[in-house]
C-alpha positions in Angstrom: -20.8 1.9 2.6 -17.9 -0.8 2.1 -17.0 -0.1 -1.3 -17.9 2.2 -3.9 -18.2 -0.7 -7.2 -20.4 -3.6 -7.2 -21.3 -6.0 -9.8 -24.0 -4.7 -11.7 -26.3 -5.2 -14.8 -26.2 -1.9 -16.3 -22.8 -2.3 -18.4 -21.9 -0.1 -21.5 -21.6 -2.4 -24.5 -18.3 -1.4 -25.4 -17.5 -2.9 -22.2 -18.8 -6.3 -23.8 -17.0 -6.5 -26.6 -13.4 -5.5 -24.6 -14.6 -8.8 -23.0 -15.2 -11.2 -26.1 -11.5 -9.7 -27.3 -10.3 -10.9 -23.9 -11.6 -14.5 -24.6 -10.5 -15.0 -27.3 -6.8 -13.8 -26.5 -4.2 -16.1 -25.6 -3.6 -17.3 -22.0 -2.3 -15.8 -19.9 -3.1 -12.5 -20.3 -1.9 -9.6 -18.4 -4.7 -6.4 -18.5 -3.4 -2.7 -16.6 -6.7 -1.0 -16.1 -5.9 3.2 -16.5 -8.1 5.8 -15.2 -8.5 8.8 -13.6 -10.6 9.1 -10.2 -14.0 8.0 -10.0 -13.8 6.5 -13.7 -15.1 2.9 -13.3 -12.1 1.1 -12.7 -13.1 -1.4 -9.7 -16.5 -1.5 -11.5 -15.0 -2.7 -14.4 -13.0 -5.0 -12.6 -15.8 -6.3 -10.9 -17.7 -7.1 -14.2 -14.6 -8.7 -15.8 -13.6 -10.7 -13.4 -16.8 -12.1 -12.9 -17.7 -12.5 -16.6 -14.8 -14.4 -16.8 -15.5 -16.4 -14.1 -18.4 -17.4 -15.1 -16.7 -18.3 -18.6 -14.4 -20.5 -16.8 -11.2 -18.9 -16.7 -9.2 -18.7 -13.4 -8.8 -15.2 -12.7 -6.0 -13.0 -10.5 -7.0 -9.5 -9.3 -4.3 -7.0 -8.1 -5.8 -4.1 -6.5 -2.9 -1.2 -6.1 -5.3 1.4 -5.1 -3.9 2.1 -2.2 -5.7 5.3 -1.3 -9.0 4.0 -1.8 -8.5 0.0 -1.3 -11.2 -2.9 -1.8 -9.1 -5.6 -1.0 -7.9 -5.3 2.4 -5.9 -4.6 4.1 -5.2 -1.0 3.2 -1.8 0.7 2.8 -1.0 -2.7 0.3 -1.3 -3.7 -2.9 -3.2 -7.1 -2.6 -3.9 -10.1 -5.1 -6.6 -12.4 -5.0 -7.7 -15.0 -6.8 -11.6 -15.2 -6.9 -13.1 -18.4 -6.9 -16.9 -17.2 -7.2 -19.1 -14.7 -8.2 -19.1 -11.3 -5.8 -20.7 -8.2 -5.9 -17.5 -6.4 -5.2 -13.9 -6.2 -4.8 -14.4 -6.0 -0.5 -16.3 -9.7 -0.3 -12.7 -11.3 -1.4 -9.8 -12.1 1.0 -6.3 -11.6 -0.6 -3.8 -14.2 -1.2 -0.8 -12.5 -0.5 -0.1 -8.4 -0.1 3.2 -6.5 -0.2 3.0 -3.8 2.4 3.4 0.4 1.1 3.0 1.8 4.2 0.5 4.8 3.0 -2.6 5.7 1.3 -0.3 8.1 -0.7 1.5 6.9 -3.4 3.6 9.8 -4.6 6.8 9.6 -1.9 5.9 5.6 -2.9 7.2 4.8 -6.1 9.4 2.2 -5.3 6.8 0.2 -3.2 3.7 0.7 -5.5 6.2 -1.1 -8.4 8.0 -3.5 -6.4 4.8 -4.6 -5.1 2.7 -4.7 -8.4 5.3 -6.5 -10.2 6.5 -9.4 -8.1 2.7 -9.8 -7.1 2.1 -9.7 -11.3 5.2 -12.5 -11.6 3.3 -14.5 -8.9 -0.3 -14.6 -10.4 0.9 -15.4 -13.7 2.0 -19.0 -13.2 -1.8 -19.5 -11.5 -4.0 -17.7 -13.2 -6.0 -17.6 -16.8 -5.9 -13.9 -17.0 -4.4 -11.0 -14.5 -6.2 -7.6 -13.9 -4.3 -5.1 -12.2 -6.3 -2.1 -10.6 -4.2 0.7 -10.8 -4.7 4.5 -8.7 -6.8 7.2 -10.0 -3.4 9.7 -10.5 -2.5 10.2 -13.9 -1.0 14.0 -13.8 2.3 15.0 -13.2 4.2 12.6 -11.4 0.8 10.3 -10.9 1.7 10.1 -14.9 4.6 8.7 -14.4 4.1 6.0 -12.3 1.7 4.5 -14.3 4.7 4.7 -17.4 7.2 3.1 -15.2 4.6 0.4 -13.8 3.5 -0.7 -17.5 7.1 -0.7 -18.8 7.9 -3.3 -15.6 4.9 -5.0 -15.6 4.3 -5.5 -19.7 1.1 -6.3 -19.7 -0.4 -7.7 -23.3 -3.6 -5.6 -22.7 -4.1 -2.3 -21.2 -7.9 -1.1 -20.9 -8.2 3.0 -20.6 -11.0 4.9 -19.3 -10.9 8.3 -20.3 -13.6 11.1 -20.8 -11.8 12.8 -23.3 -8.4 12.2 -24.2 -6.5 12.6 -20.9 -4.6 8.9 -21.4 -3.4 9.8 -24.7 0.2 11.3 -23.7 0.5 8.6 -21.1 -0.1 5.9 -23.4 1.3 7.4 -27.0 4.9 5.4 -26.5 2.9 1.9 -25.9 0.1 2.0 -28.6 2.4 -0.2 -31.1 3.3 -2.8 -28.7 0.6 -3.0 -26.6 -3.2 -4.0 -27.4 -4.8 -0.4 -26.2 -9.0 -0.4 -26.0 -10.2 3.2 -25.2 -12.9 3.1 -23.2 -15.3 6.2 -22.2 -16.0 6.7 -18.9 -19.6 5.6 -18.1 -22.0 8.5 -17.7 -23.4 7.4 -14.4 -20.2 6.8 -12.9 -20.9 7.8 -9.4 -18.3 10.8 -7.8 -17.0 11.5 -4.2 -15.8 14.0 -2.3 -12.6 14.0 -0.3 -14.9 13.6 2.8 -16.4 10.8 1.1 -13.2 9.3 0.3 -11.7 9.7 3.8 -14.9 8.4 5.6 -14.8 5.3 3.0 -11.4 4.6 4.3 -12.4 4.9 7.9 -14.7 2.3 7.3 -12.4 -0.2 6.1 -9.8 0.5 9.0 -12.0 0.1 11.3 -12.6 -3.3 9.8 -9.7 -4.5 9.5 -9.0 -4.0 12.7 -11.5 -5.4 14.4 -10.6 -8.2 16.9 -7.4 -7.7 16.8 -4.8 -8.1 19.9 -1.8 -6.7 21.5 1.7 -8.7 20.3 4.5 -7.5 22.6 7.4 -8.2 20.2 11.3 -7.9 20.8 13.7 -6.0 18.7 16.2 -8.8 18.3 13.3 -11.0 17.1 12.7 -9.7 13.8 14.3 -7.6 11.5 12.9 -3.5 11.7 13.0 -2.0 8.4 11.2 1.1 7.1 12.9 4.0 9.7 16.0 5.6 10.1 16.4 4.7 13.9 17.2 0.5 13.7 20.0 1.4 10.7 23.7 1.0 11.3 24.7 0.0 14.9 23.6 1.2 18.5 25.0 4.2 19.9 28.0 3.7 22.7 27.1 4.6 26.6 30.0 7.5 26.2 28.4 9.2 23.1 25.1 8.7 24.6 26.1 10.3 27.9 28.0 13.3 25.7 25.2 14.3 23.5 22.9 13.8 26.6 25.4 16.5 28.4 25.9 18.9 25.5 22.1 19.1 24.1 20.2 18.5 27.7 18.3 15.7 26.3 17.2 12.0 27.7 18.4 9.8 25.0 15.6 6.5 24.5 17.3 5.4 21.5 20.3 6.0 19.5 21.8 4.2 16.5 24.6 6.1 14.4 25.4 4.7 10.3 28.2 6.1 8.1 28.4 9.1 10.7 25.7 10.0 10.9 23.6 9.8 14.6 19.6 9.6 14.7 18.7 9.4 18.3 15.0 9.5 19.8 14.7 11.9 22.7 13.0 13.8 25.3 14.0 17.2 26.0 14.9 17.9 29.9 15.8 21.6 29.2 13.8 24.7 26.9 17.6 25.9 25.3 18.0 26.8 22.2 20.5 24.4 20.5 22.6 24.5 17.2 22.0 21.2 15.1 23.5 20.0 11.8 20.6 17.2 11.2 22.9 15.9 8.3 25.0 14.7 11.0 22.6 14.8 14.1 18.5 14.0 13.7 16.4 13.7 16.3 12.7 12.6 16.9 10.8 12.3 19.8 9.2 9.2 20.6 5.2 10.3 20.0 6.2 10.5 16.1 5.8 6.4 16.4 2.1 6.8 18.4 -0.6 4.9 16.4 1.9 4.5 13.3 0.8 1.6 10.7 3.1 -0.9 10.5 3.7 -3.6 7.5 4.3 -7.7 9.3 6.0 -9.2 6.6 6.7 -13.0 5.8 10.7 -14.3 4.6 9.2 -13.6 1.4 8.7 -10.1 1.6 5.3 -10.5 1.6 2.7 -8.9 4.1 0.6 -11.0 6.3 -1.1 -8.2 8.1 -0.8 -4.8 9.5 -0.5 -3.6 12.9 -0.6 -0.2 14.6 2.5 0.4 16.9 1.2 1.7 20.2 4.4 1.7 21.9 8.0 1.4 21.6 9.3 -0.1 25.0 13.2 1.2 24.6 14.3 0.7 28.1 13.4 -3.6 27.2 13.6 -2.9 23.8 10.2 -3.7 23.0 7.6 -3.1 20.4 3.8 -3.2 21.1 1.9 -3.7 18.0 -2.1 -4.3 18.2 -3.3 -6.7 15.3 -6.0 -8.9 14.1 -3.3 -11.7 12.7 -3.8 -14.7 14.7 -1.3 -17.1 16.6 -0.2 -19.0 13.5 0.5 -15.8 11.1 2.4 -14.1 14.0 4.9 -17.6 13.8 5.9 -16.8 10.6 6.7 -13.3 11.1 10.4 -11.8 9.9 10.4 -8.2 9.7 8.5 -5.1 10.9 8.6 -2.4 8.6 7.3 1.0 9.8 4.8 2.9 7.4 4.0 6.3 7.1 0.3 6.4 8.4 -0.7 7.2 11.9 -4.5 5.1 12.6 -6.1 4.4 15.4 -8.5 1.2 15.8 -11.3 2.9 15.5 -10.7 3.7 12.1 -9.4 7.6 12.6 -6.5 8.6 10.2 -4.1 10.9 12.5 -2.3 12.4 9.7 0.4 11.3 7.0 3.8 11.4 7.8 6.2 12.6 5.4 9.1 10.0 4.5 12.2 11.3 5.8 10.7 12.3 9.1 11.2 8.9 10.6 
């Protein structure tokens, strides 16, 4: 089980005529799909996308479900542009991803955004029509995003899928500028359970890292983004050796911006010790084990992912295990750490929260 929508020949008729109004629309047209979870989003891009297809319009997909991805790799928001007709979102390869770093959007904003709008600015000068496939969160702050991404994307169509009213509030201030078709969610819209959801994703890890390779890639070889630890400048030998002294600690790594010190560590003593960590923040070094990390082009773009199995501090060294190839890794600029700990068998270690690193 690859993906949870396919293409498929049961379709609500409402769905139909959503698609005759998209048609006969001008070109290009932007479409936000809004849902909540499990309400037939991916399905419904599936069947438009096709439909179109098949109508001869050259279509652009931008998946931004990060938490439960079809377009891999996961942890981005990806566009495509499908050339054929597919069964579902999974069977196409993206054109270009901007890297989030989690399958969490909330502590995310900015990235989920960024990423959908310069990936929306991009598809419009090449496509006919541009779906965007947005999260299942629409509550509280889930609510919000999806506000702040349709006031920065303005699309000229947004599709809702609701069972009752629970889009109204979100999409009240857009209804006179905005072409709005409420749609309900299909009855046999298929549910999952968080287990479900977490072995889906599993799945696709392990996928996407399949045949992948060690890359043993220098710090001064790339820009690091994404963590505390690489900002501001390196840490002189004499504060080194004096915070080694007062806290009993065997400094790996220490860089120090606008006063402030972060320093990754091993502890050589069990003291107690007094720390201001407004000044002072530590981490030790297994925070980084298995962490997902973005590989991203001079454009900002992502060309793959790769899971950081070591930091080499001593030759100031990372080790990063990826399926990009020899070619991709030549156009490589930055490293940006996410906040996802996989391994390559799929396994999700746990979330990391975004100030921890």
């Amino acid at each position: 089980m690859m993906n949870k929508a396919y293409y498929t020949a049961e379709v609500p008729e409402d769905r139909f005529e959503v698609l005759n109004n998209l048609k006969d629309s001008q070109k290009p047209i932007k479409i936000v799909l809004l849902g909540g979870v499990d309400s037939g989003k991916t399905t419904l891009t599936t069947f438009l996308a096709n439909e179109l297809l098949n109508s001869g319009f050259k279509v652009a997909i931008i998946d931004c479900d990060i938490g439960q991805k079809s377009i891999l790799p996961p942890a981005t928001i990806s566009l495509a542009f499908p050339e054929i007709n597919f069964n579902n979102l999974y069977e196409i390869k993206p054109y270009k991803s901007y890297f989030v770093g989690s399958t969490a959007p909330i502590q995310f904003f900015g990235e989920m955004i960024t990423g959908t709008k310069l990936l929306c600015d991009y598809a419009e000068d090449k496509a006919d029509v541009v779906i965007v496939d947005t999260t299942g969160l629409i509550y509280g702050s889930g609510a919000d995003l999806k506000r702040m991404k349709i006031e920065m994307i303005k699309p000229d169509i947004i599709i809702a899928l609701q069972k009752r009213n629970e889009l109204r509030q979100i999409l009240k201030p857009f209804e006179n500028k905005i072409r709005v078709f409420y749609l309900k969610v299909y009855e046999n819209a298929k549910s999952f359970s968080r287990e479900e959801r977490k072995e889906i994703r599993a799945e696709k890890w392990k996928e996407y890292f399949k045949n992948s390779k060690i890359y043993s890639i220098k710090f001064d070889d790339v820009i690091i983004s994404g963590t505390k630890i690489f900002q501001g400048e390196k840490i002189l030998e004499d504060e080194k050796y004096l915070l080694e002294s007062i806290f009993k600690w065997k400094i790996l790594y220490g860089s120090k911006c606008e006063g402030r010190y972060t320093i990754v560590k091993r502890d050589l003593a069990n003291m107690p010790r007094q720390i201001d960590k407004n000044i002072l923040y530590y981490i030790e070094p297994e925070r980084f084990n298995n962490l997902i990390v973005g590989l991203i082009d001079g454009e900002g773009f992502c060309i793959g992912l790769g899971i950081l199995k070591a930091i080499d501090f001593e030759n100031e060294t990372l080790e990063i295990l990826s399926p990009i190839n020899e070619d991709e890794i030549k156009t490589l600029r930055e490293i940006r750490f996410g906040r996802i700990r996989v391994n390559e068998n799929g396994e999700e270690l746990g979330l990391l929260d975004r100030d921890l690193i």
